[in-house]
PQR file of N, CA, C, O and H, with PARSE charges and radii, in Angstrom:
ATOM      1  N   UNK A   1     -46.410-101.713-119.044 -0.4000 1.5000
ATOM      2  CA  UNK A   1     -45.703-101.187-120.186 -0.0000 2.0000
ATOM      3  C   UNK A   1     -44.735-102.255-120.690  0.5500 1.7000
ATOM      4  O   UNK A   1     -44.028-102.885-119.903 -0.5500 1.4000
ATOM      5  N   UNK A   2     -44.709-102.464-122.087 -0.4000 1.5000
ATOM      6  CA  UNK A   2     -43.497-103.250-122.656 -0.0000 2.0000
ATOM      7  C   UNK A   2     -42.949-102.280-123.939  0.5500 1.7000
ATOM      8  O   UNK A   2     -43.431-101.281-124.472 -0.5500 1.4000
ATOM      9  H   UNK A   2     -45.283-101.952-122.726  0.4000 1.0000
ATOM     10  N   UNK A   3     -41.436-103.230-124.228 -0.4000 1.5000
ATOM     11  CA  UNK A   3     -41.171-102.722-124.996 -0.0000 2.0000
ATOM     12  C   UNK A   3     -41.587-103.749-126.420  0.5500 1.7000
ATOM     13  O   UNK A   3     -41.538-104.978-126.464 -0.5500 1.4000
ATOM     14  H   UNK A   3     -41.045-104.042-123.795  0.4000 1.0000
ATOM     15  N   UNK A   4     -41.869-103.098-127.170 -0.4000 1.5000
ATOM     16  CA  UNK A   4     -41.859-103.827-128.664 -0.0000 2.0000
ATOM     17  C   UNK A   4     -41.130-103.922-129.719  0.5500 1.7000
ATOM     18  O   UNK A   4     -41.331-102.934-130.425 -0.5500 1.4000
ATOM     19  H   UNK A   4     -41.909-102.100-127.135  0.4000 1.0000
ATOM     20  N   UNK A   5     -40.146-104.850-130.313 -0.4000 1.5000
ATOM     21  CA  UNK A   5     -39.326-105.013-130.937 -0.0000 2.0000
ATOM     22  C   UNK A   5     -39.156-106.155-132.390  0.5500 1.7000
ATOM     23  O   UNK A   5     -39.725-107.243-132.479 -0.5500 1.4000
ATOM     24  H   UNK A   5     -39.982-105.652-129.739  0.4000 1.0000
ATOM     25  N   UNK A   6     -38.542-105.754-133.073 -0.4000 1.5000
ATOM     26  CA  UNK A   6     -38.572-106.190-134.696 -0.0000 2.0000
ATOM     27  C   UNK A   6     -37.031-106.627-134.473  0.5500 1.7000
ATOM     28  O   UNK A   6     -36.035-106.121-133.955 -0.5500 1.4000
ATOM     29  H   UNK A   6     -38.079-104.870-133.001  0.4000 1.0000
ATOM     30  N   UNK A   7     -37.384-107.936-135.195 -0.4000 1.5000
ATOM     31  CA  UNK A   7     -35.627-108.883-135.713 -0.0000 2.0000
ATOM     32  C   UNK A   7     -35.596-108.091-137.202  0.5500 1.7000
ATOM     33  O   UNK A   7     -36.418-108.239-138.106 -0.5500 1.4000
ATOM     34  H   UNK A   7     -38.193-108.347-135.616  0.4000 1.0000
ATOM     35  N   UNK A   8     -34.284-107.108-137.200 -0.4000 1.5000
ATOM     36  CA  UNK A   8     -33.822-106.818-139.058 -0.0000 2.0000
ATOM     37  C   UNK A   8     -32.534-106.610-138.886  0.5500 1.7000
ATOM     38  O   UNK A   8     -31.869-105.892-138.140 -0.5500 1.4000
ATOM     39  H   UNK A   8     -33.616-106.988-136.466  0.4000 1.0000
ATOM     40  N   UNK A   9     -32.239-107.604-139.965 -0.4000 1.5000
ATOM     41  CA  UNK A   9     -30.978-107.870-140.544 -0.0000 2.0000
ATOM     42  C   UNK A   9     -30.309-108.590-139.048  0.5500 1.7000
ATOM     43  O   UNK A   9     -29.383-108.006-138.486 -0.5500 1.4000
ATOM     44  H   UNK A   9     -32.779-108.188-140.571  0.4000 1.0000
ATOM     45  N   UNK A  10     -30.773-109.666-138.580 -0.4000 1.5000
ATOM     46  CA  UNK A  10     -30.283-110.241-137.189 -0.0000 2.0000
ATOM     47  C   UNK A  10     -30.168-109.403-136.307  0.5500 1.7000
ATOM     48  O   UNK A  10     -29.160-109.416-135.601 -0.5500 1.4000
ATOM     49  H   UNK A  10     -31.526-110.140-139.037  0.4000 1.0000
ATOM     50  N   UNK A  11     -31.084-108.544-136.138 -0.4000 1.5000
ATOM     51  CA  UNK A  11     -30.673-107.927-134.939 -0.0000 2.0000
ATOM     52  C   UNK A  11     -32.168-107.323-134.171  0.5500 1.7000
ATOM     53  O   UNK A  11     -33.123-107.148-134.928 -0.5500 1.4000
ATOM     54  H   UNK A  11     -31.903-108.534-136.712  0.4000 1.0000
ATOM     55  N   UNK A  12     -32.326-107.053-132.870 -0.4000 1.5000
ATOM     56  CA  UNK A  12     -33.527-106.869-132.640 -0.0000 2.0000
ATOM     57  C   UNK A  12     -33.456-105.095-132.649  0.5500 1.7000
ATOM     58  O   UNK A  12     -32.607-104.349-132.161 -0.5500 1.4000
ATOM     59  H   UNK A  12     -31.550-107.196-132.255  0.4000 1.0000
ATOM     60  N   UNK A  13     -34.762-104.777-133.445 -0.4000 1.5000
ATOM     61  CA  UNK A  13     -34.690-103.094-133.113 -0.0000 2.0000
ATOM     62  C   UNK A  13     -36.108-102.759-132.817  0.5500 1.7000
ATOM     63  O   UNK A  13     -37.094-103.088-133.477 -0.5500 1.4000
ATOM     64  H   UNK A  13     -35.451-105.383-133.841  0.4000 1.0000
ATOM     65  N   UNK A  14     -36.057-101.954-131.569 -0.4000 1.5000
ATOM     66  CA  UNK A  14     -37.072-101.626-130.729 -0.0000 2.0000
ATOM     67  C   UNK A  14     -38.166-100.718-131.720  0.5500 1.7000
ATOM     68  O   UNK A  14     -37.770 -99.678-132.246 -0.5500 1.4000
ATOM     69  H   UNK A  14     -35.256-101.687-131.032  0.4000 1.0000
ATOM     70  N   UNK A  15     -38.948-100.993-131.832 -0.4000 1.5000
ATOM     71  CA  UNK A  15     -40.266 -99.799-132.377 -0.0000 2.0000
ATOM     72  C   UNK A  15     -40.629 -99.231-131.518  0.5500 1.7000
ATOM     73  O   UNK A  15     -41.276 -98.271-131.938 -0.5500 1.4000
ATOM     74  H   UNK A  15     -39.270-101.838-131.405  0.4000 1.0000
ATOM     75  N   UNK A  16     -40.589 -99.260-130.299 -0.4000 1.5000
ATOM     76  CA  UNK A  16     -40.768 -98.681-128.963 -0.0000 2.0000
ATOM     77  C   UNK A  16     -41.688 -99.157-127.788  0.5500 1.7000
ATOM     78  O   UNK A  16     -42.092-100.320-127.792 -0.5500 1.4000
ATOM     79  H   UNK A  16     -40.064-100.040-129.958  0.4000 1.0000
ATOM     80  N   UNK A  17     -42.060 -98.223-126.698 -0.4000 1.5000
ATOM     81  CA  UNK A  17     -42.561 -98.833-125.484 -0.0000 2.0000
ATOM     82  C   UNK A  17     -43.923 -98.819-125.801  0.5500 1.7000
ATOM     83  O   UNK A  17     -44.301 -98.308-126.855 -0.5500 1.4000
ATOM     84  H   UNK A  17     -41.732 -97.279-126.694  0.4000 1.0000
ATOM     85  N   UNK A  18     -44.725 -99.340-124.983 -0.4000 1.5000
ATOM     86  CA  UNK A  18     -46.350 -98.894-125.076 -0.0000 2.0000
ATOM     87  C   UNK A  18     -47.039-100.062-124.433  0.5500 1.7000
ATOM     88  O   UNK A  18     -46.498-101.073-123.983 -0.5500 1.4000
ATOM     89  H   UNK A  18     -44.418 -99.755-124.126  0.4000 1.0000
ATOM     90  N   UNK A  19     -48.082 -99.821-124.454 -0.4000 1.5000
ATOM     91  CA  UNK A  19     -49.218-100.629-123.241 -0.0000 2.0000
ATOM     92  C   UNK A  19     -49.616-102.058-124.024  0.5500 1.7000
ATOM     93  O   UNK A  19     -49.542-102.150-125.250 -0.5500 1.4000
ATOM     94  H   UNK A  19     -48.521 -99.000-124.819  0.4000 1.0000
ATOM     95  N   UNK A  20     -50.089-103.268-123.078 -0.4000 1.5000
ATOM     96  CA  UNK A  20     -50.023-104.268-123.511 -0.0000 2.0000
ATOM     97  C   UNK A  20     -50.806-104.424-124.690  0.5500 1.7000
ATOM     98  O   UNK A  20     -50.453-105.184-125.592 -0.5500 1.4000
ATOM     99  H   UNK A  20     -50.150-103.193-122.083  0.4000 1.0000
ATOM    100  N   UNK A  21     -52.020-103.636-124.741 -0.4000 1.5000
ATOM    101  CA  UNK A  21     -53.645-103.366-125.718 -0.0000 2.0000
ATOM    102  C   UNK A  21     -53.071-102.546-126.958  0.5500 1.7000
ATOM    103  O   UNK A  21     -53.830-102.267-127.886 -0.5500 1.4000
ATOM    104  H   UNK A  21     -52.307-103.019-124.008  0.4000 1.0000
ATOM    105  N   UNK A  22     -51.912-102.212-126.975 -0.4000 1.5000
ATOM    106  CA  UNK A  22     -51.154-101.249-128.041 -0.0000 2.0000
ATOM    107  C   UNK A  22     -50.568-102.572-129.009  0.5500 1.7000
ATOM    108  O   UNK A  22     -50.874-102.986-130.127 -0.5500 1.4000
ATOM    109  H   UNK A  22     -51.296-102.439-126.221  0.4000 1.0000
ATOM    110  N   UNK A  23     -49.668-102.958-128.075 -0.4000 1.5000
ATOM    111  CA  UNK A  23     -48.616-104.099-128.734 -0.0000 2.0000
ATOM    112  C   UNK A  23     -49.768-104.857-129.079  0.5500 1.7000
ATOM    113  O   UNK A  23     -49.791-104.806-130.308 -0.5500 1.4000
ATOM    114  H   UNK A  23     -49.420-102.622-127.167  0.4000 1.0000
ATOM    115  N   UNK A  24     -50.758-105.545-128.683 -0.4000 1.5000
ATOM    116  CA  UNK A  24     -51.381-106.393-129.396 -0.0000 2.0000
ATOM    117  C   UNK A  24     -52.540-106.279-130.152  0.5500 1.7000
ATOM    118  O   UNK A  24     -53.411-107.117-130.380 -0.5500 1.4000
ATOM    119  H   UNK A  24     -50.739-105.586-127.684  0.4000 1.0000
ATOM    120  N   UNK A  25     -52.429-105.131-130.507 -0.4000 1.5000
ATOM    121  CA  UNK A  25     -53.193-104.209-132.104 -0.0000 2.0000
ATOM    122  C   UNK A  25     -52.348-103.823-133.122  0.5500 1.7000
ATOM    123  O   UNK A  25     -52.816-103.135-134.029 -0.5500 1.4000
ATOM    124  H   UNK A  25     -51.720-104.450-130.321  0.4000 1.0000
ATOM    125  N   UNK A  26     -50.921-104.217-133.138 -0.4000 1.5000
ATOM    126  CA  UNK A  26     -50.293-104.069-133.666 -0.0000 2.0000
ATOM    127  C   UNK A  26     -50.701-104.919-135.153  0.5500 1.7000
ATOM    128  O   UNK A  26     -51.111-106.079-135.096 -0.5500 1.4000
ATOM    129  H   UNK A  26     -50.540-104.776-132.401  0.4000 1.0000
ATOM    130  N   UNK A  27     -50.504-104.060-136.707 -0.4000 1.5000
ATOM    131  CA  UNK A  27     -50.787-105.206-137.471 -0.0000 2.0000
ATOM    132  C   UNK A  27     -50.429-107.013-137.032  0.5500 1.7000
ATOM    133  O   UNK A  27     -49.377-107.188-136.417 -0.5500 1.4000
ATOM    134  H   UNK A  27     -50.171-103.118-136.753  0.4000 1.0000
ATOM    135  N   UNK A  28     -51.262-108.228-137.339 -0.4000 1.5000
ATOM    136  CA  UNK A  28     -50.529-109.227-137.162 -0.0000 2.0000
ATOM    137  C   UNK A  28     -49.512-109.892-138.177  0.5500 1.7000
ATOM    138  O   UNK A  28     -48.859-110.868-137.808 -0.5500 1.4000
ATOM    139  H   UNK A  28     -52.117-108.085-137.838  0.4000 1.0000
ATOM    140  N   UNK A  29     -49.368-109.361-139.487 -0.4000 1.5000
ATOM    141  CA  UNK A  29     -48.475-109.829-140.161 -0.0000 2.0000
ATOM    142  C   UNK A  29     -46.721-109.122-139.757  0.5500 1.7000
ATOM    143  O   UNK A  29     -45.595-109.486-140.095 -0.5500 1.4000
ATOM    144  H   UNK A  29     -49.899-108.569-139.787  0.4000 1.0000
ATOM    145  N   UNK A  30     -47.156-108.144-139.015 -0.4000 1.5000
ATOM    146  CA  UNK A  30     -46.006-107.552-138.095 -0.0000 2.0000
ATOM    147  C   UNK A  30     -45.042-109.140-136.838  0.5500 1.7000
ATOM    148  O   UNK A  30     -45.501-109.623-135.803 -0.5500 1.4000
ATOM    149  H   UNK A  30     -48.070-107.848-138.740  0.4000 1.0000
ATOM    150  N   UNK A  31     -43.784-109.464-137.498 -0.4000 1.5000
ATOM    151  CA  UNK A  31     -43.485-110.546-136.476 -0.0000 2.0000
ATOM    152  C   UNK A  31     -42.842-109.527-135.400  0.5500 1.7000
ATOM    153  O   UNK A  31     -41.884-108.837-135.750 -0.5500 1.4000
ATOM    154  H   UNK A  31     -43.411-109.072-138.339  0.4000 1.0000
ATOM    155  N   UNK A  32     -43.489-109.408-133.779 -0.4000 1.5000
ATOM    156  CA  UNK A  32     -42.658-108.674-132.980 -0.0000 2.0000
ATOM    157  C   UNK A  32     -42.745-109.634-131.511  0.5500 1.7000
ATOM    158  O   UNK A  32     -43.562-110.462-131.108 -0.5500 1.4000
ATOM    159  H   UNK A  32     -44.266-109.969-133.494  0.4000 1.0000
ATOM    160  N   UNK A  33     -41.541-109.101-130.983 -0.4000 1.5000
ATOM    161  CA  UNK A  33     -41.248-110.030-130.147 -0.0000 2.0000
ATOM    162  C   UNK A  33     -41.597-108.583-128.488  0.5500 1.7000
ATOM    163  O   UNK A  33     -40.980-107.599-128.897 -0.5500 1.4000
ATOM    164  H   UNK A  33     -40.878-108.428-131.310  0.4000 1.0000
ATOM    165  N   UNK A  34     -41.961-108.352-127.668 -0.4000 1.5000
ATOM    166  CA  UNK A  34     -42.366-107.783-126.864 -0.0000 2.0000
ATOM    167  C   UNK A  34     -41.911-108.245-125.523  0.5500 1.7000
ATOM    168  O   UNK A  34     -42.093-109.458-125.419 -0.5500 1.4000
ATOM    169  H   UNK A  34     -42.462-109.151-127.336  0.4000 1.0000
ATOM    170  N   UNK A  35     -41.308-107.632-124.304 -0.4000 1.5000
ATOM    171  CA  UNK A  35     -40.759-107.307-123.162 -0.0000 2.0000
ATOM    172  C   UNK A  35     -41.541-107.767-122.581  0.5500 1.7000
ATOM    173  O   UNK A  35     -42.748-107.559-122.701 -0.5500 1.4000
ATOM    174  H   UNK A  35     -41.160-106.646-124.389  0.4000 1.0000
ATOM    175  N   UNK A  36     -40.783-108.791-121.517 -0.4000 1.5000
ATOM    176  CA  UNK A  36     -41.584-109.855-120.757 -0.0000 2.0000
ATOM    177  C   UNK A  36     -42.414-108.850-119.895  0.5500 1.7000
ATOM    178  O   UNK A  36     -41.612-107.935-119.704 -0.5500 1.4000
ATOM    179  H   UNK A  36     -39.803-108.960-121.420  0.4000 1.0000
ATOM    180  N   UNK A  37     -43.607-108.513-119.259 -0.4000 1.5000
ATOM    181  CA  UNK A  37     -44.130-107.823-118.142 -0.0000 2.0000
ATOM    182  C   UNK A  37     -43.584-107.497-117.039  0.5500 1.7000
ATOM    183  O   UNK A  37     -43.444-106.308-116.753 -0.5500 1.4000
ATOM    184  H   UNK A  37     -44.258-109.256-119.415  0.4000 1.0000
ATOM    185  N   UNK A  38     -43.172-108.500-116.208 -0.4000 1.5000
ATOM    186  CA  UNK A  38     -42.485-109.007-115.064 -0.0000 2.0000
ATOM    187  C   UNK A  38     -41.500-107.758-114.961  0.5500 1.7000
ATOM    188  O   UNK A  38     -41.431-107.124-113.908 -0.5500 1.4000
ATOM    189  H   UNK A  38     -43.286-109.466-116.441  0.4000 1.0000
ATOM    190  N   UNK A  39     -40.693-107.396-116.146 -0.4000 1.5000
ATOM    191  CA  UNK A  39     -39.433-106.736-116.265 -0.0000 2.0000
ATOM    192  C   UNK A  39     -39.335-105.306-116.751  0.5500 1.7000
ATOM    193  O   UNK A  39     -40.256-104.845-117.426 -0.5500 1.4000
ATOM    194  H   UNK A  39     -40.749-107.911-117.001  0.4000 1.0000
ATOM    195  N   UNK A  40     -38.405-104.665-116.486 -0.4000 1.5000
ATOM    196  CA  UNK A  40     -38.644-102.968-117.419 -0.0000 2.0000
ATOM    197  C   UNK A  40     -38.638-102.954-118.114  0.5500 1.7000
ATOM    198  O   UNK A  40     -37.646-103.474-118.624 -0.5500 1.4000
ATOM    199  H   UNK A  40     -37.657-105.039-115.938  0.4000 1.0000
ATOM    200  N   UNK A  41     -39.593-102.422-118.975 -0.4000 1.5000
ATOM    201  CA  UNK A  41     -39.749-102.083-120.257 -0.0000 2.0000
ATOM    202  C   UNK A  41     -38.234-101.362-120.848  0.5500 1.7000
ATOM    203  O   UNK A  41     -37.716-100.453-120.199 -0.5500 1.4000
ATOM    204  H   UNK A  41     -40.400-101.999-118.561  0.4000 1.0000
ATOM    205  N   UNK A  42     -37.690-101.802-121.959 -0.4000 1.5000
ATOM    206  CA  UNK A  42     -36.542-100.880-122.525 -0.0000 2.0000
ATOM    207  C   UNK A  42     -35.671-101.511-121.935  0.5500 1.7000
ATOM    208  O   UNK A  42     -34.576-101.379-122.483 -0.5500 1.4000
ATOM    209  H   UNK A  42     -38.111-102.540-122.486  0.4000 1.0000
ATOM    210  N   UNK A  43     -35.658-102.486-120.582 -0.4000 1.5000
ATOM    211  CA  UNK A  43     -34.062-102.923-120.376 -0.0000 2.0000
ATOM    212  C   UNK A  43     -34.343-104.035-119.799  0.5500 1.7000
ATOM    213  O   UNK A  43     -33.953-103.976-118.633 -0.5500 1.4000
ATOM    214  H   UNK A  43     -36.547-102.594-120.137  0.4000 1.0000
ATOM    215  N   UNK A  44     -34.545-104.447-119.899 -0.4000 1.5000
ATOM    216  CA  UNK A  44     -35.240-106.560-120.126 -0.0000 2.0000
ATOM    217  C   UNK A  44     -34.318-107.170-121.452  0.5500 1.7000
ATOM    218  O   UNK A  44     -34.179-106.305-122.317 -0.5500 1.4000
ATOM    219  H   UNK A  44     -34.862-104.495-120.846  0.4000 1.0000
ATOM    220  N   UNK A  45     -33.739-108.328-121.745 -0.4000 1.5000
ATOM    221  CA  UNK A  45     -33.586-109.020-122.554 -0.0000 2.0000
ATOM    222  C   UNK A  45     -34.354-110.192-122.716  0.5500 1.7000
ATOM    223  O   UNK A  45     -34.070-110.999-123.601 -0.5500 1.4000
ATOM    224  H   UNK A  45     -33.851-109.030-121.042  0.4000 1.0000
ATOM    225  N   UNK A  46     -35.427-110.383-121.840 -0.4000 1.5000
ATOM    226  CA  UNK A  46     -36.251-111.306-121.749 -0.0000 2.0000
ATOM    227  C   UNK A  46     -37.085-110.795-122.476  0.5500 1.7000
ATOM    228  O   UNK A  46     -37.488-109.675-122.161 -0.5500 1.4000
ATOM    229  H   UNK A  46     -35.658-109.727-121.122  0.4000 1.0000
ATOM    230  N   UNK A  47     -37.652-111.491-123.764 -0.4000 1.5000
ATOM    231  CA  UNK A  47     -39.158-111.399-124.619 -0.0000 2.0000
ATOM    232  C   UNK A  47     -40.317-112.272-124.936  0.5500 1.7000
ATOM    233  O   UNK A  47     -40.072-113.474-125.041 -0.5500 1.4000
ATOM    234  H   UNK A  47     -37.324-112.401-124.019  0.4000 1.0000
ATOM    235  N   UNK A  48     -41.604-111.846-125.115 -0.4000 1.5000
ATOM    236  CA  UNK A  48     -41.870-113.232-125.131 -0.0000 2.0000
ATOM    237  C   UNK A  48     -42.539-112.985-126.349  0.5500 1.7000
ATOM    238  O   UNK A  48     -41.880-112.294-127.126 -0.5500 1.4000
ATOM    239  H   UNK A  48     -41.803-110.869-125.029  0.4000 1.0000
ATOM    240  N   UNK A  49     -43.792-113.385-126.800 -0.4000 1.5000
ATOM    241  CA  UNK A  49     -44.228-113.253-128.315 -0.0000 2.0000
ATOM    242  C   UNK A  49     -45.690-113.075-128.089  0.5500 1.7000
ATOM    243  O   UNK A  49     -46.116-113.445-126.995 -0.5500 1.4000
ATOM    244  H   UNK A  49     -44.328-113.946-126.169  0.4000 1.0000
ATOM    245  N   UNK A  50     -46.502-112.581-128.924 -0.4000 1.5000
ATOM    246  CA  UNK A  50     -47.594-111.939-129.121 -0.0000 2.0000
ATOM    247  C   UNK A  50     -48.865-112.810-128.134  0.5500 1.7000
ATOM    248  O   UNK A  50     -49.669-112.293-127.358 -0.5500 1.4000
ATOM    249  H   UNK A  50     -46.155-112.280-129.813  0.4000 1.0000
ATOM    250  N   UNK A  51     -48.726-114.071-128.433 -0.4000 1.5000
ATOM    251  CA  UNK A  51     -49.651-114.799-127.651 -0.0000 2.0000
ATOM    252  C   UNK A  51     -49.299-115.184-126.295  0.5500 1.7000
ATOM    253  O   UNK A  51     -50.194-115.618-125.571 -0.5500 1.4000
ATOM    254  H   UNK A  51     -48.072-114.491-129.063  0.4000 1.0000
ATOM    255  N   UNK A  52     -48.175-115.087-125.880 -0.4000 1.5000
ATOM    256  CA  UNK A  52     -47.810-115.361-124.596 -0.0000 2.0000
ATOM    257  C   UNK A  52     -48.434-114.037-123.708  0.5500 1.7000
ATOM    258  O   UNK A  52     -48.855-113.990-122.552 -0.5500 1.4000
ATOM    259  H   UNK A  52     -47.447-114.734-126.468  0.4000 1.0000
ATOM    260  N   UNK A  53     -48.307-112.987-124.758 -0.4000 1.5000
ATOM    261  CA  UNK A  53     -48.900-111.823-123.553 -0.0000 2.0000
ATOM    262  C   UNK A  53     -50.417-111.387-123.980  0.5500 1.7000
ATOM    263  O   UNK A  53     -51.194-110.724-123.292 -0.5500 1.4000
ATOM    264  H   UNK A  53     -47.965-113.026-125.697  0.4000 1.0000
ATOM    265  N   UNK A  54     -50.582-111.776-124.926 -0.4000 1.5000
ATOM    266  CA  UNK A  54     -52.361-112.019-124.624 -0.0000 2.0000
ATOM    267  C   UNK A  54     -52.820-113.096-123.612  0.5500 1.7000
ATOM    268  O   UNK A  54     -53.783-112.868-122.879 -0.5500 1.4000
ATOM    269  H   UNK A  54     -49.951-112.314-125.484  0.4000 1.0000
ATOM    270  N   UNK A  55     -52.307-113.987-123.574 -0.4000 1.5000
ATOM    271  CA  UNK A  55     -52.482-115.346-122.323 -0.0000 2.0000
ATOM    272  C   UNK A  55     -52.138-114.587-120.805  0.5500 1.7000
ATOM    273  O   UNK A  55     -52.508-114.913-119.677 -0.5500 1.4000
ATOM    274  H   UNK A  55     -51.525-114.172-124.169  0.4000 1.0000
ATOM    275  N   UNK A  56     -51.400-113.605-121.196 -0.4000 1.5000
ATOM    276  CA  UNK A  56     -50.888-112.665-119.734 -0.0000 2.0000
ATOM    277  C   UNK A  56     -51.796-112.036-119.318  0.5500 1.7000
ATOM    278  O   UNK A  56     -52.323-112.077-118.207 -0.5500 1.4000
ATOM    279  H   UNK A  56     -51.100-113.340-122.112  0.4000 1.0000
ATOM    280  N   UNK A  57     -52.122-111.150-120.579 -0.4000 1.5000
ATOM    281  CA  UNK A  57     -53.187-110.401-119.895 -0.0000 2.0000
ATOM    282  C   UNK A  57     -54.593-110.297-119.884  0.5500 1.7000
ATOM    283  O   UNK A  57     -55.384-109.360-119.770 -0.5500 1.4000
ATOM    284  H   UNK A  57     -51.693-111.116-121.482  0.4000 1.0000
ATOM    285  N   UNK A  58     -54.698-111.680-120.053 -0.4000 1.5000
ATOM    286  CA  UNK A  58     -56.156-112.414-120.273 -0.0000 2.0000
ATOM    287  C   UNK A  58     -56.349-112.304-118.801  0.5500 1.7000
ATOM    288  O   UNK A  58     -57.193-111.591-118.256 -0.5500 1.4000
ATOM    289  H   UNK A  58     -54.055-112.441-120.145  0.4000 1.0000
ATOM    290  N   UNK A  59     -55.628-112.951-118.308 -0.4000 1.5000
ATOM    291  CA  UNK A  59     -55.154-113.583-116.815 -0.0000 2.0000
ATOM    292  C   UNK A  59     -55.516-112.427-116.092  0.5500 1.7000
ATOM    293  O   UNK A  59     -56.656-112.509-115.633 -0.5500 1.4000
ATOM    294  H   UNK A  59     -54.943-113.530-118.750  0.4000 1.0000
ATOM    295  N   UNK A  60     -54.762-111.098-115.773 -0.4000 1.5000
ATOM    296  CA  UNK A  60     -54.858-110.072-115.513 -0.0000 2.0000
ATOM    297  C   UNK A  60     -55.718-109.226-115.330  0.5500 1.7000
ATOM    298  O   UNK A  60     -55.647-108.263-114.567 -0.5500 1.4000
ATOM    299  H   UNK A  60     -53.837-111.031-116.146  0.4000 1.0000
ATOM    300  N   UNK A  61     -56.821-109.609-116.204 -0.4000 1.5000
ATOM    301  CA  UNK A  61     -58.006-109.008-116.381 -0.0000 2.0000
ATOM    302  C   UNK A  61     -59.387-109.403-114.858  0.5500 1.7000
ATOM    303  O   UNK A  61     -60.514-108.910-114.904 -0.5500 1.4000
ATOM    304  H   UNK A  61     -56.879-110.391-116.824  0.4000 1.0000
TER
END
């Protein structure tokens, strides 16, 4: 589970939690920054970006 999150107006605001195959069906003109794996979803400040966790869970597979 990660969380998925949008930069507006400088600030990051969560669109919410959901599974890695969720976040990365997300439209791609959508810029979102998504909750490192490793960490809890919702309370991580660590993020990484759309291709870092397709490379994750390529791996994973």
């Amino acid at each position: 589970m990660v969380e998925v999150a949008v930069t507006s107006e400088g600030e990051r605001v969560a669109l919410g939690i959901m599974n890695a195959q969720q976040a990365l069906s997300l439209p791609k003109n959508i810029d979102i920054e998504i909750s490192h794996p490793d960490h809890e979803a919702g309370a991580t400040d660590t993020f990484i970006d759309r291709e870092e966790l397709k490379e994750r869970t390529s791996r994973d597979i």
